[in-house]
Steps between C-alpha positions, in 0.01 A plus 500: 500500500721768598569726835152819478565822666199559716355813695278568743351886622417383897392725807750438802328300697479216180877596460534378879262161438732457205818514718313289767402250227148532624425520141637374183639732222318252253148581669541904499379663154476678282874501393706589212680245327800627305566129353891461488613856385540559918919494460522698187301731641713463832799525302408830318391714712768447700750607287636144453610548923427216729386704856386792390242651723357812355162573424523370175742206593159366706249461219660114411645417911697226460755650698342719734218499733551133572241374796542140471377161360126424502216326292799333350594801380818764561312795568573891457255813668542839459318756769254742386761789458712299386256381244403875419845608442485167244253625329638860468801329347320313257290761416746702301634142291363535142567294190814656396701497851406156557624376136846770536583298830426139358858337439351171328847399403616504893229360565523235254867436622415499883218285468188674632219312530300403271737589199569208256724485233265563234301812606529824341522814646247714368231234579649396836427906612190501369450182749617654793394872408100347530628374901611837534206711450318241710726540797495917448137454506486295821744683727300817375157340601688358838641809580180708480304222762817508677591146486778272539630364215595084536714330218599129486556258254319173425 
């Protein structure tokens, strides 16, 4: 069993129940699981820089947009424009920029999860390329109900 990226699209007032711990992050649903590609992802999209808070930078927030621990969970929210200049981000991320800024080799040598010794590149991007679409998808569909976006890992 490993560590799975989760997500949540929430109205404010659930963001504020969340935060309250009123409710439980494991009751709320639908979500999107992005099973363990969460600090690849992270990792990529950031440029391979810890802290960095652009748009783009808040897709994966493992460093940003930190509200606190709940549900047993560390959890992340983004704001509705926040989320909406997420998705705007995302929205221009094909294929080919993704794979051009994918330094499996650094990654390899800095240990991002869940890398193992034996994976291969090509089908390692193909792994986390399938998360990415899903979370494009998502913030776009969160940013057009005008949503929060929650992520936490379980």
């Amino acid at each position: 069993m490993g560590m799975i990226g989760n997500y949540l699209a929430v109205h404010a007032e659930m963001l504020q129940s969340i935060r309250t711990e009123e409710v439980s992050l494991h009751e709320i649903g639908p979500k999107l699981d992005i099973d363990k590609s969460w600090q690849a992802l992270h990792y990529i999209l950031n440029g391979g820089q810890e802290g960095n808070h652009s748009p783009l930078g808040a897709a994966v927030p493992l460093t940003s947009h930190y509200i606190g621990h709940f549900s047993d969970a560390e959890v992340f929210a983004l704001e509705p424009d926040e989320v909406k200049l997420t998705a705007e981000a995302l929205e221009g991320i094909e294929e080919a920029w993704l794979r051009e800024h994918y330094p499996f080799r650094q990654m390899m040598e800095e240990g991002i999860y869940p890398l193992m010794d034996d994976d291969e590149a090509d089908e390692f991007f193909d792994y986390i390329y399938t998360y990415f679409q899903a979370i494009r998808e998502f913030y776009q569909q969160a940013s057009a109900s005008a949503s929060c976006v929650v992520f936490y890992i379980s």
